[in-house]
Predicted model as a PDB file, atoms N, CA, C, CB and O in Angstrom, pLDDT in the B-factor column:
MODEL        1                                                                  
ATOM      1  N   UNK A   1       0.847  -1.178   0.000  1.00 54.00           N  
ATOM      2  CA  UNK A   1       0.000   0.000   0.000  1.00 54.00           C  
ATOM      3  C   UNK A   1       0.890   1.238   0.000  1.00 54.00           C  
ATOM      4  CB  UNK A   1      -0.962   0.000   1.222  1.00 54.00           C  
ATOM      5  O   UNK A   1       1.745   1.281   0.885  1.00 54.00           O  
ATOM      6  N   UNK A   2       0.821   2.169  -0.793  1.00 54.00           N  
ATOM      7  CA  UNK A   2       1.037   3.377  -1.258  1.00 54.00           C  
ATOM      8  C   UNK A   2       0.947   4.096   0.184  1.00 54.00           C  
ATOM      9  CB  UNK A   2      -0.002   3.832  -2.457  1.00 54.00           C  
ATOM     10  O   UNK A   2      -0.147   3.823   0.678  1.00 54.00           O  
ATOM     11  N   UNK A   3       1.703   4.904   1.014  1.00 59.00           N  
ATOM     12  CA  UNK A   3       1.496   5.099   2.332  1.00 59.00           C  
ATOM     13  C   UNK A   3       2.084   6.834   1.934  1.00 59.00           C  
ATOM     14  CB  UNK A   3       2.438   3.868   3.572  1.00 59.00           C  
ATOM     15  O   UNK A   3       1.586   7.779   2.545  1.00 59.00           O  
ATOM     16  N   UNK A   4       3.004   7.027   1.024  1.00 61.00           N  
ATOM     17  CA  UNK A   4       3.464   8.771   1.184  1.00 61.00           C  
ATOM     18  C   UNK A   4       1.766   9.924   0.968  1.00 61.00           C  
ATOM     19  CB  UNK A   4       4.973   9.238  -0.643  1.00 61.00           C  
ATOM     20  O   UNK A   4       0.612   9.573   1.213  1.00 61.00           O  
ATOM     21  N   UNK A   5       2.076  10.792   0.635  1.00 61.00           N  
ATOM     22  CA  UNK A   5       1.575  12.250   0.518  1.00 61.00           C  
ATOM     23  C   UNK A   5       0.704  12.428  -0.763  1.00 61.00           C  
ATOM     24  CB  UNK A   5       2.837  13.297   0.458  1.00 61.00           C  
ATOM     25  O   UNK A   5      -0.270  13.112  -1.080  1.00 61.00           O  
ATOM     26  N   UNK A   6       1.463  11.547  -1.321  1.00 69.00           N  
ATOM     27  CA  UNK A   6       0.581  11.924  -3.216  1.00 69.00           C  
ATOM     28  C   UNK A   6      -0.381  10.812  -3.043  1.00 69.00           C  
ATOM     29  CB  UNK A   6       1.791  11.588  -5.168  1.00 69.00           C  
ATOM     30  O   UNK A   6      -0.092   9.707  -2.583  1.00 69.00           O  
ATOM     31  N   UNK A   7      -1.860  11.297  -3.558  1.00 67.00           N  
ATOM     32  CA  UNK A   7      -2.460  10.192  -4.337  1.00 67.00           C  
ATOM     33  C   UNK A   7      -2.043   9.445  -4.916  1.00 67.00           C  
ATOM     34  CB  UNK A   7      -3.061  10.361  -4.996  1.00 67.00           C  
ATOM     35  O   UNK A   7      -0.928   9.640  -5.399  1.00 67.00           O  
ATOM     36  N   UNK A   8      -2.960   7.824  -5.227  1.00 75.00           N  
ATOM     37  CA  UNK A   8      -2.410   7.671  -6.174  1.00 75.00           C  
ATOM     38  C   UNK A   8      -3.307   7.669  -7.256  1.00 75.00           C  
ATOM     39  CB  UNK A   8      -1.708   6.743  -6.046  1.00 75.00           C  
ATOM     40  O   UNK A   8      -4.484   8.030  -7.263  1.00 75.00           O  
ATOM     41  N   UNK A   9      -2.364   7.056  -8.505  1.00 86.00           N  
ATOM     42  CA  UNK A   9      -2.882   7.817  -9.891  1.00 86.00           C  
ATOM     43  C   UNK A   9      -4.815   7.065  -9.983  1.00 86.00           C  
ATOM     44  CB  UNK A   9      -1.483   7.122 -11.714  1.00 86.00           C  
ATOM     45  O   UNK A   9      -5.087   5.919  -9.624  1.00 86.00           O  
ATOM     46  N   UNK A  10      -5.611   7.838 -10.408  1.00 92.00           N  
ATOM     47  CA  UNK A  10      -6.644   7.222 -11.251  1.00 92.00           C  
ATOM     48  C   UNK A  10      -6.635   6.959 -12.338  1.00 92.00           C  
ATOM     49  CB  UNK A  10      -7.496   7.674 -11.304  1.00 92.00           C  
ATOM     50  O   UNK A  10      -5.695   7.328 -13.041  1.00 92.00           O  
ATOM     51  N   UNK A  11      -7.756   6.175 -12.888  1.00 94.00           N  
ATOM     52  CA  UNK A  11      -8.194   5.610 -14.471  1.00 94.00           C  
ATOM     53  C   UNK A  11      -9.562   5.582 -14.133  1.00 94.00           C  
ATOM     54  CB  UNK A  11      -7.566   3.957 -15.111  1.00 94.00           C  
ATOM     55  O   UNK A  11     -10.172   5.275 -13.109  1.00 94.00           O  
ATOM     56  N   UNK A  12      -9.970   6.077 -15.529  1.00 96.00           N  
ATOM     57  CA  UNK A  12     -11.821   6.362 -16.078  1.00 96.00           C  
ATOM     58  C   UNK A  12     -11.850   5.080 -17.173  1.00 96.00           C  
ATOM     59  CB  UNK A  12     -12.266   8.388 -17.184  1.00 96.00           C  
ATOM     60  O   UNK A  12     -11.340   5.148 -18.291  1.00 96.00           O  
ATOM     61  N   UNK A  13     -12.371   4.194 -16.767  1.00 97.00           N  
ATOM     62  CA  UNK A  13     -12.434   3.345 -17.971  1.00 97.00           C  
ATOM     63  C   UNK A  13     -14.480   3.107 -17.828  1.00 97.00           C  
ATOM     64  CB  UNK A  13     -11.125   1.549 -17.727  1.00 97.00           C  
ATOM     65  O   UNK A  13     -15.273   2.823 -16.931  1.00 97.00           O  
ATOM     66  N   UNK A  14     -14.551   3.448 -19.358  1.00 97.00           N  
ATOM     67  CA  UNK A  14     -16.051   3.277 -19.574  1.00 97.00           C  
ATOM     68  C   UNK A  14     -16.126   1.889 -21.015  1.00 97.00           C  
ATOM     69  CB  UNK A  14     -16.832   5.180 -20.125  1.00 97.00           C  
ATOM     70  O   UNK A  14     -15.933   1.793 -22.227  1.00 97.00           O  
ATOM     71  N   UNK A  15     -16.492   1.137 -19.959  1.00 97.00           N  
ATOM     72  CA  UNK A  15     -16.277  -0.500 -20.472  1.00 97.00           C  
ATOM     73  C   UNK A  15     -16.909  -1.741 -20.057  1.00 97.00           C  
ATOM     74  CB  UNK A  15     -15.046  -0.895 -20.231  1.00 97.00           C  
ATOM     75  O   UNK A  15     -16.433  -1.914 -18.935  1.00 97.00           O  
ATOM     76  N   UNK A  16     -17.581  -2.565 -20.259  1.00 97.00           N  
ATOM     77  CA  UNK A  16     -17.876  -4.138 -19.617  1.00 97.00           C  
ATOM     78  C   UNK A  16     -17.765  -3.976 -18.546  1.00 97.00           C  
ATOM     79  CB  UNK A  16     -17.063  -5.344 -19.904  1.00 97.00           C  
ATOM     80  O   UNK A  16     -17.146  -2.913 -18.519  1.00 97.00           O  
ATOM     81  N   UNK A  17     -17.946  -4.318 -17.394  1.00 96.00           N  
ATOM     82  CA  UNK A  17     -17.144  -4.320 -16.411  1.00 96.00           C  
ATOM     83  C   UNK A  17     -16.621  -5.921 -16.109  1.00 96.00           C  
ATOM     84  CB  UNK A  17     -17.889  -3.614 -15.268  1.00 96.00           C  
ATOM     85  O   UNK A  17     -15.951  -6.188 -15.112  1.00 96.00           O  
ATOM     86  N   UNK A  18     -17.013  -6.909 -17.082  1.00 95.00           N  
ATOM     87  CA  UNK A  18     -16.848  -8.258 -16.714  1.00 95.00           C  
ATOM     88  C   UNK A  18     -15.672  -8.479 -17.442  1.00 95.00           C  
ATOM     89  CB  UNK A  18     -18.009  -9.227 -17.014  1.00 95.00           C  
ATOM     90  O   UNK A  18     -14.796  -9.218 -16.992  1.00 95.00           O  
ATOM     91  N   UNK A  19     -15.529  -7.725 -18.879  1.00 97.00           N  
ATOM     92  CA  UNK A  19     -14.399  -7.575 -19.625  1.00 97.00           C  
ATOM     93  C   UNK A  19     -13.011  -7.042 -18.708  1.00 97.00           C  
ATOM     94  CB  UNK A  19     -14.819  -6.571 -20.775  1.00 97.00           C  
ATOM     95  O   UNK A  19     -12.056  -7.711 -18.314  1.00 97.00           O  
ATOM     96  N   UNK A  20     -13.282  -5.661 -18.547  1.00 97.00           N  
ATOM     97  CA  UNK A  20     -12.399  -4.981 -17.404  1.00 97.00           C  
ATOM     98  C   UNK A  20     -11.649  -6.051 -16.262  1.00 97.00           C  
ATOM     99  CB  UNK A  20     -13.467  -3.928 -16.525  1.00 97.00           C  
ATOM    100  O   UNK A  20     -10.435  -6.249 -16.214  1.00 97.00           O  
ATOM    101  N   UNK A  21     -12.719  -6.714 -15.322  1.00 95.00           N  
ATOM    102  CA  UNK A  21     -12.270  -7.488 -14.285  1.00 95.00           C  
ATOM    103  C   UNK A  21     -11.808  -8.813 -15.136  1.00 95.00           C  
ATOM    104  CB  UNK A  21     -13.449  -7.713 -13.096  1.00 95.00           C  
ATOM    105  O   UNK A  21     -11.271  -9.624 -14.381  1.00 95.00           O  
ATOM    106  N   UNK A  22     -11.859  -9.191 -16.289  1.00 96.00           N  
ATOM    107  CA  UNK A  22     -11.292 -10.476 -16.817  1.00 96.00           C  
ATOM    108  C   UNK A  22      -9.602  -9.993 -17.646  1.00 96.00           C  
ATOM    109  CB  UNK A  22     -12.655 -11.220 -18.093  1.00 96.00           C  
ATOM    110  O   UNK A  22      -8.802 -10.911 -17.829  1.00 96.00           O  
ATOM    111  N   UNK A  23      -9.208  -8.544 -18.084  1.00 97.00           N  
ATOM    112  CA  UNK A  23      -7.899  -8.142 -18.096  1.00 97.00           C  
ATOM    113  C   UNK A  23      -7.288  -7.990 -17.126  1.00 97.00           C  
ATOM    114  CB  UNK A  23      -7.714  -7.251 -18.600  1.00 97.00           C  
ATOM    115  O   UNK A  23      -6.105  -8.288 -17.290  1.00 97.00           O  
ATOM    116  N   UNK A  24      -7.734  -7.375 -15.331  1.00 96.00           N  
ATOM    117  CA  UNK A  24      -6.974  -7.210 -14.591  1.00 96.00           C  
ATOM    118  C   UNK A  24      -6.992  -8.306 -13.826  1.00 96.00           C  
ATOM    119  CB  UNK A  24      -7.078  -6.177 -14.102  1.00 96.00           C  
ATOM    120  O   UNK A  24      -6.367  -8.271 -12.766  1.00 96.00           O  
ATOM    121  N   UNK A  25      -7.729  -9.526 -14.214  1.00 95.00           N  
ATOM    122  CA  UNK A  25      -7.429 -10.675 -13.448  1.00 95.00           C  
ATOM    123  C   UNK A  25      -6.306 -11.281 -14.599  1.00 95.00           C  
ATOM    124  CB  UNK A  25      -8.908 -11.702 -13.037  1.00 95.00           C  
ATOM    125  O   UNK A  25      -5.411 -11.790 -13.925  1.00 95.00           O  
ATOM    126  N   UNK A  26      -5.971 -11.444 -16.114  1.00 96.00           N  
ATOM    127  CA  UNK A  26      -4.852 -11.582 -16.302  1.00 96.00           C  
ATOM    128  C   UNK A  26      -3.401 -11.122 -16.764  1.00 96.00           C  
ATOM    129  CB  UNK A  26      -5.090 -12.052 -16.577  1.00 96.00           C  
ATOM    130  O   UNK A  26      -2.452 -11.625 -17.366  1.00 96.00           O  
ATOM    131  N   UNK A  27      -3.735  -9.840 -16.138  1.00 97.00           N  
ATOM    132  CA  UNK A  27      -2.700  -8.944 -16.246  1.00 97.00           C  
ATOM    133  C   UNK A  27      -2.144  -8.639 -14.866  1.00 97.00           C  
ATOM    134  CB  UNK A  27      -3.153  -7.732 -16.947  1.00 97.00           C  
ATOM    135  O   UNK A  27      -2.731  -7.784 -14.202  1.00 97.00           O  
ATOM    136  N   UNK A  28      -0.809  -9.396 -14.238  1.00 96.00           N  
ATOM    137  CA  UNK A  28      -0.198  -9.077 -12.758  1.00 96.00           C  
ATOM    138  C   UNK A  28       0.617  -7.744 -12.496  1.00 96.00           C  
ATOM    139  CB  UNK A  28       0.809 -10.226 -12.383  1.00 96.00           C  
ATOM    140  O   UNK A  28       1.022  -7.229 -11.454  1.00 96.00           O  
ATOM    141  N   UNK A  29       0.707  -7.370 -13.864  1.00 96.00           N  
ATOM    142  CA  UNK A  29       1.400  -5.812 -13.375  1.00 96.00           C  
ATOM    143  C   UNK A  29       0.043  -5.346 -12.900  1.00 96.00           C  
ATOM    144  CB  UNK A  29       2.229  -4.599 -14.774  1.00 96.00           C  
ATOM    145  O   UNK A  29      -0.184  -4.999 -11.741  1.00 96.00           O  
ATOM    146  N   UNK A  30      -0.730  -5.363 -13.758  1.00 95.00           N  
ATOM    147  CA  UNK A  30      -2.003  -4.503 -13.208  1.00 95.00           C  
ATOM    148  C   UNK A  30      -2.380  -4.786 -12.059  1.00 95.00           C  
ATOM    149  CB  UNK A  30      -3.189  -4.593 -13.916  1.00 95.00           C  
ATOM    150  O   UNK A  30      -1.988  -3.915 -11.283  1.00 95.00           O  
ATOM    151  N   UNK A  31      -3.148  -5.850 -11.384  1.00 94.00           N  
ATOM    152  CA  UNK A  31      -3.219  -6.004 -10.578  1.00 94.00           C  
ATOM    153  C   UNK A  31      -2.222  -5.919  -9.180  1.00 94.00           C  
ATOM    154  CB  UNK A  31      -3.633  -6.663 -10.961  1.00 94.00           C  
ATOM    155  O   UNK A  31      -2.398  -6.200  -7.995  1.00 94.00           O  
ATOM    156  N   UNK A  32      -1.334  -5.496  -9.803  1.00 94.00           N  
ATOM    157  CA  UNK A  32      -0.463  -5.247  -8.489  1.00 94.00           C  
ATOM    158  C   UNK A  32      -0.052  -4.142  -8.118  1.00 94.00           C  
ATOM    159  CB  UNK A  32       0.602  -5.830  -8.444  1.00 94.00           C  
ATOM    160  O   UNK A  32       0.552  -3.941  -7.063  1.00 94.00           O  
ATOM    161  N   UNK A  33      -0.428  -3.055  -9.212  1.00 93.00           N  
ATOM    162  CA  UNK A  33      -0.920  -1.334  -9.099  1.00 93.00           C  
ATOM    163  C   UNK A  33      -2.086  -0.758  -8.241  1.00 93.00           C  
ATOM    164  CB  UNK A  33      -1.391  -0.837 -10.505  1.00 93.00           C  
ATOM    165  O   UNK A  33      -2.303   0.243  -7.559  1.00 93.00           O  
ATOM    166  N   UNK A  34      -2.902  -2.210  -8.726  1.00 94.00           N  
ATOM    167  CA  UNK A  34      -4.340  -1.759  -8.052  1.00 94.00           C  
ATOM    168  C   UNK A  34      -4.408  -2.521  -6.548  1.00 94.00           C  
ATOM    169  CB  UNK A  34      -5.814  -2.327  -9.139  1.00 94.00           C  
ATOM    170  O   UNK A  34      -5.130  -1.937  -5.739  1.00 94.00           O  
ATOM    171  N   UNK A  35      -3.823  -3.610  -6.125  1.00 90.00           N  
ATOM    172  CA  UNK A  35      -4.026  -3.934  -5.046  1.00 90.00           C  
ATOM    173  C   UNK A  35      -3.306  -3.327  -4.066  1.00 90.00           C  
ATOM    174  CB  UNK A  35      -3.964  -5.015  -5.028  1.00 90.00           C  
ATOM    175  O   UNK A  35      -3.547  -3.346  -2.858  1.00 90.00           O  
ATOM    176  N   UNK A  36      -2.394  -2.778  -4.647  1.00 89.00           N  
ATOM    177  CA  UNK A  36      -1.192  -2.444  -3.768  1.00 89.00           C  
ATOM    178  C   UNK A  36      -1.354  -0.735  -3.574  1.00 89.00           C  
ATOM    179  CB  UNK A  36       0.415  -2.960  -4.600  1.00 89.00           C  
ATOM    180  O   UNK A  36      -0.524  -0.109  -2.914  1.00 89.00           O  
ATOM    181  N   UNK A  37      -2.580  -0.039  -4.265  1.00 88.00           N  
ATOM    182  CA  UNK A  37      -2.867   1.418  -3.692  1.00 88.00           C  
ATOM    183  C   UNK A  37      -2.024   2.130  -4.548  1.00 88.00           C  
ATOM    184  CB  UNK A  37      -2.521   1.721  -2.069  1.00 88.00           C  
ATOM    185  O   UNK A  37      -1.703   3.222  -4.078  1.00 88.00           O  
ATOM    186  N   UNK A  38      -1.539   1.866  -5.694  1.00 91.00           N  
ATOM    187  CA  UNK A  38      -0.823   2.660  -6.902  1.00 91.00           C  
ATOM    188  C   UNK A  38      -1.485   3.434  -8.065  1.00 91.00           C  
ATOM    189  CB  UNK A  38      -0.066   1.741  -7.589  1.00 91.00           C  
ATOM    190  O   UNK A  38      -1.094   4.241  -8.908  1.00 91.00           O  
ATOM    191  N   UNK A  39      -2.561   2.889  -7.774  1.00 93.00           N  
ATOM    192  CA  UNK A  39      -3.309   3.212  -8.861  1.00 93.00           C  
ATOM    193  C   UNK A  39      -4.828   3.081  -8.420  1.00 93.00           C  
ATOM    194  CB  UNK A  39      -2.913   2.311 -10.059  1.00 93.00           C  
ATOM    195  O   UNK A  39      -5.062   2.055  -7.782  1.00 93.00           O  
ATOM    196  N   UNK A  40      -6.360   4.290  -8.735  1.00 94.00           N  
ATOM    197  CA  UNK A  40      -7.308   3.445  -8.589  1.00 94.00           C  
ATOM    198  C   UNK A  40      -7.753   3.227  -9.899  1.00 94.00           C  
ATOM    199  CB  UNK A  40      -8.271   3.844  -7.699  1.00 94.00           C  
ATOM    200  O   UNK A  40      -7.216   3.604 -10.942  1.00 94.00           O  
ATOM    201  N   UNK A  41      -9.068   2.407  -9.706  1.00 96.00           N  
ATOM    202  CA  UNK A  41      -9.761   2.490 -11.091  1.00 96.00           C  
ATOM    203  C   UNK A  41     -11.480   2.620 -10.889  1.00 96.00           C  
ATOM    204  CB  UNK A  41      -9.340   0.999 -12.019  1.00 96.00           C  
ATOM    205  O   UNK A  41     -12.055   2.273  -9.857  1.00 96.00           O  
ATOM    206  N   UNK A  42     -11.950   3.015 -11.723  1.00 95.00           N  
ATOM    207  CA  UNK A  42     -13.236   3.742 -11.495  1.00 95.00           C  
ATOM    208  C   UNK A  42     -13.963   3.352 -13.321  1.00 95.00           C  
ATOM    209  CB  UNK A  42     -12.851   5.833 -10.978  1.00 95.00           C  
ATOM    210  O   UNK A  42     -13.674   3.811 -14.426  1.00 95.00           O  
ATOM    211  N   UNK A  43     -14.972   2.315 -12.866  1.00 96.00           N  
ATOM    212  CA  UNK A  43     -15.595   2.353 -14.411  1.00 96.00           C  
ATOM    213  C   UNK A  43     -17.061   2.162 -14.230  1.00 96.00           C  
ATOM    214  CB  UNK A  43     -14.988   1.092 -15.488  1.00 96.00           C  
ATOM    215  O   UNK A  43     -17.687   2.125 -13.171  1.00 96.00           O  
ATOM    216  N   UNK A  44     -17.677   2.000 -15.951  1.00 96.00           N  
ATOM    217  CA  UNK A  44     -18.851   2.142 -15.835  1.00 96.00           C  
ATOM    218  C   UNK A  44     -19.018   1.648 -17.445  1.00 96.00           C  
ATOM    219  CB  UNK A  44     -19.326   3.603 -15.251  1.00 96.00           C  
ATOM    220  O   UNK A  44     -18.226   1.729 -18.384  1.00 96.00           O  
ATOM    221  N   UNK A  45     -20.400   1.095 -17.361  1.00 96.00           N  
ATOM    222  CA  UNK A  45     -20.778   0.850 -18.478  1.00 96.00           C  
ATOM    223  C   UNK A  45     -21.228   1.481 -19.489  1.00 96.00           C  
ATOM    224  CB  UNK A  45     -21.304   0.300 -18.363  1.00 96.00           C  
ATOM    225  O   UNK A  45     -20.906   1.189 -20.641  1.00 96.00           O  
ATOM    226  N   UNK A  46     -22.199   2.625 -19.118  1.00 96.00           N  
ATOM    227  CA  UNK A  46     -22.563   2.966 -20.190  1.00 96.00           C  
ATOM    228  C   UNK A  46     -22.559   4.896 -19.534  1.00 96.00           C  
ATOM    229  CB  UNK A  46     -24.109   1.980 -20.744  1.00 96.00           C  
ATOM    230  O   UNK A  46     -22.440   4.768 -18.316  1.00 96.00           O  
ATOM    231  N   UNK A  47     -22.606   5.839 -19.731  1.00 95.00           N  
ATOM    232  CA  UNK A  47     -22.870   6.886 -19.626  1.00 95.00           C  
ATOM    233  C   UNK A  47     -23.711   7.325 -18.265  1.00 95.00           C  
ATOM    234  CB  UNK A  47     -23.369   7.086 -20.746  1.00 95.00           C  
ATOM    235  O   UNK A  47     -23.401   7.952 -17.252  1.00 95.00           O  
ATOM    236  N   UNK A  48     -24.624   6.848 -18.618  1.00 95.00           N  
ATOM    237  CA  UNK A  48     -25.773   7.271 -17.691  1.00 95.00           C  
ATOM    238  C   UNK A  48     -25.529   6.492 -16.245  1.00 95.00           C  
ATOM    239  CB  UNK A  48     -27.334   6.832 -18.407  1.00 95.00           C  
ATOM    240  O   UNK A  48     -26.307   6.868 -15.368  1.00 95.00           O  
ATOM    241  N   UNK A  49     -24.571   5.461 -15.848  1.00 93.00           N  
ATOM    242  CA  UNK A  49     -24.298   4.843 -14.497  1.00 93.00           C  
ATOM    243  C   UNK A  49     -23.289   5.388 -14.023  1.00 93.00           C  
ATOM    244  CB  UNK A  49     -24.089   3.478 -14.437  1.00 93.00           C  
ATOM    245  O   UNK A  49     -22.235   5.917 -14.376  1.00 93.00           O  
ATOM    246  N   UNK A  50     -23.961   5.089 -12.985  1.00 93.00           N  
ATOM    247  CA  UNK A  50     -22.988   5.745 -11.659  1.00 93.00           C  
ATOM    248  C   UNK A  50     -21.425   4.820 -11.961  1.00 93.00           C  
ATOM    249  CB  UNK A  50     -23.880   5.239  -9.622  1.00 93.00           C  
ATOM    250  O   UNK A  50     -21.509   3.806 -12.654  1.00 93.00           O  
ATOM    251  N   UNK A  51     -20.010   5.253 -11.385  1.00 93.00           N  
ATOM    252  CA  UNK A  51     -19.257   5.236 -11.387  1.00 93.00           C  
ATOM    253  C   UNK A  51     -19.081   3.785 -10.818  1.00 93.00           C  
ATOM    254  CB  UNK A  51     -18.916   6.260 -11.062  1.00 93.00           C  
ATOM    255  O   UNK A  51     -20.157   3.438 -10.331  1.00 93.00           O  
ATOM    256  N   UNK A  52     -18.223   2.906 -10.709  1.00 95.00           N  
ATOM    257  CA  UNK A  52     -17.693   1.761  -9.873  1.00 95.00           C  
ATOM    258  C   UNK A  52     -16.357   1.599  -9.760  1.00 95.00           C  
ATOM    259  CB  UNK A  52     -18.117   0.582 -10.300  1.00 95.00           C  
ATOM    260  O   UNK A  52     -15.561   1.781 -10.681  1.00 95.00           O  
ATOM    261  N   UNK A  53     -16.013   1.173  -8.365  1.00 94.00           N  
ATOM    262  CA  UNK A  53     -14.489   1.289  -8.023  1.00 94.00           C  
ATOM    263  C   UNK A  53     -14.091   0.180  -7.826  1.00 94.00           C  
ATOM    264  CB  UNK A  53     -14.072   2.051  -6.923  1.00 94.00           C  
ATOM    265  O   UNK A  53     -14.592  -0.241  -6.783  1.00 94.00           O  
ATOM    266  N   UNK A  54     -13.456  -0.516  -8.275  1.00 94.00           N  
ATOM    267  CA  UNK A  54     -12.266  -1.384  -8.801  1.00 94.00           C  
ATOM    268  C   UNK A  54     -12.038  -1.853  -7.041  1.00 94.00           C  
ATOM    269  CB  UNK A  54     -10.679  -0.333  -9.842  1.00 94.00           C  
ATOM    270  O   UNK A  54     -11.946  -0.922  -6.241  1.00 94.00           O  
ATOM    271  N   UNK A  55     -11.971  -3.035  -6.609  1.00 90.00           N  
ATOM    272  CA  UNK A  55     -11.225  -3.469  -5.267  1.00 90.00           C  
ATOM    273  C   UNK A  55     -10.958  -4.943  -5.359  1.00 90.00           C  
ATOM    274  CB  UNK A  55     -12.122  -3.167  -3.882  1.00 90.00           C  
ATOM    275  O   UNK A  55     -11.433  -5.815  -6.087  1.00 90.00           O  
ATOM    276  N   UNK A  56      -9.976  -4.966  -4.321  1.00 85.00           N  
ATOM    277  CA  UNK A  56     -10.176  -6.397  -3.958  1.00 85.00           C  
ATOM    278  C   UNK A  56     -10.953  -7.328  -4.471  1.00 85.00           C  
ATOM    279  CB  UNK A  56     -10.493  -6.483  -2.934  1.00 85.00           C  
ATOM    280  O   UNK A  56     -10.545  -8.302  -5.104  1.00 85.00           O  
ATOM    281  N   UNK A  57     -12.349  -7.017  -4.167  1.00 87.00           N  
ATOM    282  CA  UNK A  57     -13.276  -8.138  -4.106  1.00 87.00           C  
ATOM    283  C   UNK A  57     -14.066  -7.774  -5.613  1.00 87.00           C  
ATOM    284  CB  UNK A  57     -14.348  -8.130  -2.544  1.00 87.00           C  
ATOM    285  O   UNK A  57     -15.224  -8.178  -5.717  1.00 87.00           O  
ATOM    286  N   UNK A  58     -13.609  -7.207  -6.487  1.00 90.00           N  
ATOM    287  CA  UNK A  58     -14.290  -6.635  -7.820  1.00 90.00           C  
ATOM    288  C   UNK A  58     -14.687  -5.307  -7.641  1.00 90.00           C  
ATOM    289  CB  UNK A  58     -15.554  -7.409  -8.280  1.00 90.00           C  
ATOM    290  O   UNK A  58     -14.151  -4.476  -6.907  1.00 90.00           O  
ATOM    291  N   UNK A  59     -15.617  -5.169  -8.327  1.00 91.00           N  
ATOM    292  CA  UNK A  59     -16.509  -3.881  -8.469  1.00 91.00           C  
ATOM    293  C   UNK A  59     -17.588  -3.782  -7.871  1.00 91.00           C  
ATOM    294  CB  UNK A  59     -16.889  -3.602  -9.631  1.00 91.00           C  
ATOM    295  O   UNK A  59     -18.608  -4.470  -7.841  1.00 91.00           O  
ATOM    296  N   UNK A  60     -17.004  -2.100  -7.005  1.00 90.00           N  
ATOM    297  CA  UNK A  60     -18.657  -1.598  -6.182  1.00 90.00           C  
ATOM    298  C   UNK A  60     -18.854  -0.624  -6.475  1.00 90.00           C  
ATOM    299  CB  UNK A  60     -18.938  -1.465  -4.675  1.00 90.00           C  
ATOM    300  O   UNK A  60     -17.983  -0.018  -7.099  1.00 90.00           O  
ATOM    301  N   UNK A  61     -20.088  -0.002  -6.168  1.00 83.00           N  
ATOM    302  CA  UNK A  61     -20.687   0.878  -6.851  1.00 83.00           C  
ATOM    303  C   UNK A  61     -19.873   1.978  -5.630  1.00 83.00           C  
ATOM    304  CB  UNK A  61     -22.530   0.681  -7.098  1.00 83.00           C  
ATOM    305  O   UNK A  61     -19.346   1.604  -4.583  1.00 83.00           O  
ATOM    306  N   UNK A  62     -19.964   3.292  -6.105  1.00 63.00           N  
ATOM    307  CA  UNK A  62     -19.120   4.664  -5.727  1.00 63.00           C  
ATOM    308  C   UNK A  62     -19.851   5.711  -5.673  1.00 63.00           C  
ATOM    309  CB  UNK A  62     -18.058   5.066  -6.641  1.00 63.00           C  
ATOM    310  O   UNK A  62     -19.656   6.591  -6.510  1.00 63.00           O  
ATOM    311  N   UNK A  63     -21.082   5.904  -4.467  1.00 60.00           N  
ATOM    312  CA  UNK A  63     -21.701   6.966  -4.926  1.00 60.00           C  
ATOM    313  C   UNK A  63     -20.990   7.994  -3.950  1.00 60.00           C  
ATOM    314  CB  UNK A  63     -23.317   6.852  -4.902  1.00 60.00           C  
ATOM    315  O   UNK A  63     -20.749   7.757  -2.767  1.00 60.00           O  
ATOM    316  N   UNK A  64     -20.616   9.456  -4.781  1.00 57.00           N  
ATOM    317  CA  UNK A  64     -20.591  10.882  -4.239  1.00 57.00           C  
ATOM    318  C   UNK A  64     -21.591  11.546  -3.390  1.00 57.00           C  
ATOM    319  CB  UNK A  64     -20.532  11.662  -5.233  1.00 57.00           C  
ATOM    320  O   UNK A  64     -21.592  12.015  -2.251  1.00 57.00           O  
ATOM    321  N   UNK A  65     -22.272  11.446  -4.152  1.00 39.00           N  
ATOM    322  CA  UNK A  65     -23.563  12.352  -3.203  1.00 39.00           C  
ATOM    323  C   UNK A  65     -24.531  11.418  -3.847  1.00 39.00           C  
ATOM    324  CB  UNK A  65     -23.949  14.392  -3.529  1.00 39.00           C  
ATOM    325  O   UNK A  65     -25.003  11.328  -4.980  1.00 39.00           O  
ATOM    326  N   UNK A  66     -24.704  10.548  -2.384  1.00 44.00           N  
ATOM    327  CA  UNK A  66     -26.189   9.287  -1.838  1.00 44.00           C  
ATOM    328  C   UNK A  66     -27.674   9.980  -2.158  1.00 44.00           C  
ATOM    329  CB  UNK A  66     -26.244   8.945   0.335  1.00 44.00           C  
ATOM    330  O   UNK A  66     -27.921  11.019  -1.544  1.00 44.00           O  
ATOM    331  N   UNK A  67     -28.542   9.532  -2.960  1.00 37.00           N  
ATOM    332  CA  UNK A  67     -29.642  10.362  -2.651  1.00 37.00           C  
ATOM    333  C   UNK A  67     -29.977  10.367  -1.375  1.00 37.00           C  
ATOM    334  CB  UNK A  67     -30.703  10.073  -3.325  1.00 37.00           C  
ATOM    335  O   UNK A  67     -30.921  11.054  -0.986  1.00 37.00           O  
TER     336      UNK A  67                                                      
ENDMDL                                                                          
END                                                                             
């Protein structure tokens, strides 16, 4: 885990999200950006949905302001 002062980096990916979680399950650089707090990631399928954040356990939904 990323522990200094800077964020770390984001990514907007508007994509599958089953696609998405089936590259960063076989891609280990990636996944080791994202588990390790180097990187987040934030996607969505289509326009009109709310955002989802990339973790551990897959994708959860990310709301800003909850109705």
């Amino acid at each position: 885990m990323v522990t200094g002062q800077d964020p770390p980096c984001g990514v907007l990916v508007q994509a599958p999200l089953d696609r998405i979680a089936r590259i960063i399950a076989g891609t280990d650089a990636l996944r080791t950006l994202l588990d390790g707090g180097w990187m987040t990631l934030h996607a969505r399928e289509t326009p009109d949905q709310p955002w989802d954040q990339y973790g551990p356990d897959g994708f959860r939904t990310h709301e800003r302001n909850p109705a």
